[in-house]
N, CA, C and O of each residue as an XYZ file, in Angstrom:
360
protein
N      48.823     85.985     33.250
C      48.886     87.297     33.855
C      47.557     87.609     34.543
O      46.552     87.623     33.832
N      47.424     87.905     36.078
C      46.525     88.118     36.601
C      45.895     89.864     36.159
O      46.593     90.868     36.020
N      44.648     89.771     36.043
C      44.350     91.320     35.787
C      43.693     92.122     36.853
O      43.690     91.362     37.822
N      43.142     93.228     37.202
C      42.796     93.843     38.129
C      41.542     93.087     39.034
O      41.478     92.963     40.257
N      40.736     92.705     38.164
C      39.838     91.640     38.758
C      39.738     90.347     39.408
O      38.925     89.898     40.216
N      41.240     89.644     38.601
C      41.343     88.825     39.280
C      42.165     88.791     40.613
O      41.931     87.948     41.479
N      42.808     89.421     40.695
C      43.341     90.396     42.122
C      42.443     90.300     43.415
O      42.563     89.693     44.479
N      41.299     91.322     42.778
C      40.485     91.793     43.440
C      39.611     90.324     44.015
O      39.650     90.006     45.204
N      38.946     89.629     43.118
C      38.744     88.031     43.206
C      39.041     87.315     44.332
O      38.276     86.811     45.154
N      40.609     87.328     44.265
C      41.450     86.858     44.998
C      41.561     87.250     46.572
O      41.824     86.396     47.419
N      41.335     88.641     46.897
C      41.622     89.278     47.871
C      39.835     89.220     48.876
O      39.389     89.280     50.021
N      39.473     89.094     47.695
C      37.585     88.526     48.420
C      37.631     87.265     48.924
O      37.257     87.074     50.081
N      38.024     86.381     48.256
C      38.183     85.026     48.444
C      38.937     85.079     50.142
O      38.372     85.124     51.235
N      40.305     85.054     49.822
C      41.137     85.499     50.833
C      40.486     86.076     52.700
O      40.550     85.778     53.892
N      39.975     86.936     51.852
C      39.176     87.452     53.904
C      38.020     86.378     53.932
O      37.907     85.758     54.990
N      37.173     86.087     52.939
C      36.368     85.493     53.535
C      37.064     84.191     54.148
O      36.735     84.029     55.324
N      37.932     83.231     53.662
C      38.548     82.533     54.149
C      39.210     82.395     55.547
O      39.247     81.409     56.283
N      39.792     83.805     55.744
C      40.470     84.439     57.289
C      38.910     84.425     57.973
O      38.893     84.245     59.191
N      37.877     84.562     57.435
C      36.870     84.686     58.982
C      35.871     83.172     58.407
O      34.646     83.059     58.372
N      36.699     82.390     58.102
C      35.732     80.764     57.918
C      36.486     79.640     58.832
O      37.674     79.318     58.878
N      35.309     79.154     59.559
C      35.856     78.345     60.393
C      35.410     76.606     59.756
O      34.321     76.069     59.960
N      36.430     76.066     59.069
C      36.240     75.041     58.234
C      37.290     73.943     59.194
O      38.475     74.133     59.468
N      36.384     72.710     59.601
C      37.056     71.692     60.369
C      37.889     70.954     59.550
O      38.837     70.265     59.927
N      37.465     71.136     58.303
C      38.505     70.474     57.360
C      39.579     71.339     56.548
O      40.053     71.097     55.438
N      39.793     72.248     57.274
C      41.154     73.267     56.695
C      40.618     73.747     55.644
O      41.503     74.151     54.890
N      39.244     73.948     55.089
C      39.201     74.437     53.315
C      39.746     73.344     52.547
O      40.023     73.716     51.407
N      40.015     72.052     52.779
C      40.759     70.941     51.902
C      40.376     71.262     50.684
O      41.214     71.381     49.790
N      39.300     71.415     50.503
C      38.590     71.554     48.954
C      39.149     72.580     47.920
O      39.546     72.446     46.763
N      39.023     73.793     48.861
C      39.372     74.952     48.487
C      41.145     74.818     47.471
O      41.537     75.153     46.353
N      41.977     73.867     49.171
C      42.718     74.129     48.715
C      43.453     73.207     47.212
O      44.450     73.550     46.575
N      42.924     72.480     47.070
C      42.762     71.310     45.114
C      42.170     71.986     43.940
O      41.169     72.683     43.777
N      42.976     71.617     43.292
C      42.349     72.274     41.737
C      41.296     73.039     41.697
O      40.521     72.741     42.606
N      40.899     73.957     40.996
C      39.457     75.116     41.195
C      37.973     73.936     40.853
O      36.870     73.822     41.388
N      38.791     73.081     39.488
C      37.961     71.910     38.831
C      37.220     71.370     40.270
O      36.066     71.345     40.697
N      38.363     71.015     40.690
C      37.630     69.757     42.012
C      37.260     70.142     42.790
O      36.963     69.313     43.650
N      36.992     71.543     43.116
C      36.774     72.152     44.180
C      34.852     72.383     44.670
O      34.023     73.050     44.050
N      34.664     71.669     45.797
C      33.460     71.295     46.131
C      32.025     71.323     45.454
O      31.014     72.005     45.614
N      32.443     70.133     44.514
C      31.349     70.092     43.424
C      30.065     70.483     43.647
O      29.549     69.720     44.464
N      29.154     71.531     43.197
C      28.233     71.856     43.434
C      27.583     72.550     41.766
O      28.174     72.845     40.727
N      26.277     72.599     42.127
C      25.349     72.836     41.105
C      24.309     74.301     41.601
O      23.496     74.453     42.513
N      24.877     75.326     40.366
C      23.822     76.859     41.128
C      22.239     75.816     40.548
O      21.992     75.170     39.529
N      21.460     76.124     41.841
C      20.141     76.021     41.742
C      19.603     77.347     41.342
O      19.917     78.339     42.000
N      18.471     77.481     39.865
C      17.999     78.214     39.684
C      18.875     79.659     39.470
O      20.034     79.671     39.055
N      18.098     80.874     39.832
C      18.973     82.223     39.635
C      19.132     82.473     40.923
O      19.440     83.614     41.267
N      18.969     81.547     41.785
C      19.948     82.651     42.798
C      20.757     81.862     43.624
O      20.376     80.902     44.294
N      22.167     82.421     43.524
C      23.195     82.509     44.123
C      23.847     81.458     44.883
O      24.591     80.510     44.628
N      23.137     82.118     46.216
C      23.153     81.265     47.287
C      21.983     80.093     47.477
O      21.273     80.005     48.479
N      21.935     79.396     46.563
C      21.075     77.920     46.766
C      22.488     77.533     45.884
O      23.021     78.447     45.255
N      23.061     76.219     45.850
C      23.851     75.689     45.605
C      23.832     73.942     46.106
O      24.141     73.618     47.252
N      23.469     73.048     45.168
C      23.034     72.093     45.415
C      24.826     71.191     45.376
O      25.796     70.943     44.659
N      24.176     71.002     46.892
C      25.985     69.404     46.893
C      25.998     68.256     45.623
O      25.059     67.495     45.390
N      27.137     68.303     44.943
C      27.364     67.096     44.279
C      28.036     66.164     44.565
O      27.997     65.153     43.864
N      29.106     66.271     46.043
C      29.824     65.599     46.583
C      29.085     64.145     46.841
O      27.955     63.951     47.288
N      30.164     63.103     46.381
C      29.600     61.916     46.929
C      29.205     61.551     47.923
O      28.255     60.770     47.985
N      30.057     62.190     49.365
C      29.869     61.766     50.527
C      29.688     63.116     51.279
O      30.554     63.495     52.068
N      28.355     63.978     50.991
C      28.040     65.202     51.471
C      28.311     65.414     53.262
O      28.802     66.366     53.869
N      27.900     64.427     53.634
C      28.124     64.353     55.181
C      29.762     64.964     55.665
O      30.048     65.364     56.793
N      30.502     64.911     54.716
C      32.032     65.008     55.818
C      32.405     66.212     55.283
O      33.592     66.514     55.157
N      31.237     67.141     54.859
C      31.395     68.353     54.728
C      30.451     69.055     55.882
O      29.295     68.633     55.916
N      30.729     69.848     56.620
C      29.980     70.626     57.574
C      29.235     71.776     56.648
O      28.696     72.644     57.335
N      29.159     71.876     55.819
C      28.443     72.980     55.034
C      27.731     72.751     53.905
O      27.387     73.601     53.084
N      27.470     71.344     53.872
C      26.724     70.694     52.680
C      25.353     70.265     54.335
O      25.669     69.570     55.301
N      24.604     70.626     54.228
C      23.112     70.516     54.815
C      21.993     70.304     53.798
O      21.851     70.931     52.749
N      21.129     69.205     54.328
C      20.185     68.894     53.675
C      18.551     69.959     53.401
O      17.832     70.535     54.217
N      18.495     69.876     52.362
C      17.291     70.851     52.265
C      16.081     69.592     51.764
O      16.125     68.657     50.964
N      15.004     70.152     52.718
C      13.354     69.424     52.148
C      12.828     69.993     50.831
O      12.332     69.611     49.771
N      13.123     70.880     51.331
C      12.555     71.561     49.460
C      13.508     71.411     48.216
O      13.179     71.507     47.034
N      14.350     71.239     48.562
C      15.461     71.025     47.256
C      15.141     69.242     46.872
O      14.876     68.845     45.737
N      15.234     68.423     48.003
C      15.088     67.184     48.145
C      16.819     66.559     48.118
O      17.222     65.446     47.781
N      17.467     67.576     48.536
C      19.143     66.746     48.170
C      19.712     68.041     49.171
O      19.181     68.847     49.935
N      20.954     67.780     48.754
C      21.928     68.302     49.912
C      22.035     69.823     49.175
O      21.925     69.934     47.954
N      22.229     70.807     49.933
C      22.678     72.135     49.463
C      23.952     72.652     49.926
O      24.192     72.118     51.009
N      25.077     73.629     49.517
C      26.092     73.523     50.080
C      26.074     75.232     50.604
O      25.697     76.027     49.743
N      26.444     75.771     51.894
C      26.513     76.759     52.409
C      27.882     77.077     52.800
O      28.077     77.671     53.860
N      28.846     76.737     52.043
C      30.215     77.216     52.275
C      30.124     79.082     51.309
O      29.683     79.311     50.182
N      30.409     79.546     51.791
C      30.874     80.993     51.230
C      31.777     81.354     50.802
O      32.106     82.522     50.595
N      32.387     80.313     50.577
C      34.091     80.946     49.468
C      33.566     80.051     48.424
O      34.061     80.383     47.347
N      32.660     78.920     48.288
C      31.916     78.097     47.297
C      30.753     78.790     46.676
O      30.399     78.610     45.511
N      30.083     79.733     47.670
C      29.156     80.739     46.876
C      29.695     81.921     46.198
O      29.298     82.544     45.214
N      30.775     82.081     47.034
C      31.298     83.404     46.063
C      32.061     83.262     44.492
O      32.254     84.031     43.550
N      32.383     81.756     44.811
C      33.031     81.640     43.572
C      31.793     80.945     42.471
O      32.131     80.713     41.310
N      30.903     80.756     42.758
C      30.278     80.434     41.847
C      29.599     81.406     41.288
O      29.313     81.554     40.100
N      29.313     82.170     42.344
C      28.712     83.823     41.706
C      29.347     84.349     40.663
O      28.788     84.642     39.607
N      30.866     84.535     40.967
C      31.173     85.076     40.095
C      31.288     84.000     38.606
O      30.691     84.237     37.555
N      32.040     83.019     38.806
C      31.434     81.841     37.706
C      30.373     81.795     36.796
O      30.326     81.179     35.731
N      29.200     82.780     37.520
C      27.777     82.519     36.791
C      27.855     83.771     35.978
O      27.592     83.930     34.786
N      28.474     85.037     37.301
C      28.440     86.239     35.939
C      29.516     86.252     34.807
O      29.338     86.974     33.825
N      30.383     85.644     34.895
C      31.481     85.666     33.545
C      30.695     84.697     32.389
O      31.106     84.575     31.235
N      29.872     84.248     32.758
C      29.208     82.656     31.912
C      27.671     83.599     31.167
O      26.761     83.031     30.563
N      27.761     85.300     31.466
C      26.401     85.744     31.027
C      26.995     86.619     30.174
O      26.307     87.348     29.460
């Protein structure tokens, strides 16, 4: 049973999706939540999100960072869901 939040979740997810221009359809998005574009929150904030994907390149939103020393992922339906991921996990 979905509850008011997860609704709400859902309906965030949802627009940001309607204004993402992903060459690969969201493929990720759209597979299991599990498999869904493996990534690691760097530190406390948010939006740093380090790629775990094997083959980071055939993602347009996994970009390499010098200071991280590895790939970071800048998809926004991948940051939003990890956000919230991090606050249910506190």
């Amino acid at each position: 049973m979905e509850t008011s939040g997860d609704m709400n979740n859902k309906k965030e997810i949802e627009k940001i999706v309607s204004q993402l221009n992903c060459p690969r359809a969201l493929k990720c998005y759209q597979t299991r939540q599990e498999q869904f574009a493996k990534a690691k929150q760097i530190g406390e904030a948010v939006c740093q999100l380090k790629c775990l994907e094997i083959t980071p390149l055939e993602c347009p939103f996994a970009q390499f960072s010098a200071d991280a020393r590895s790939y970071v992922c800048t998809c926004l339906v991948r940051i939003y869901i990890a956000g919230k991921m991090s606050a249910t996990k506190q």
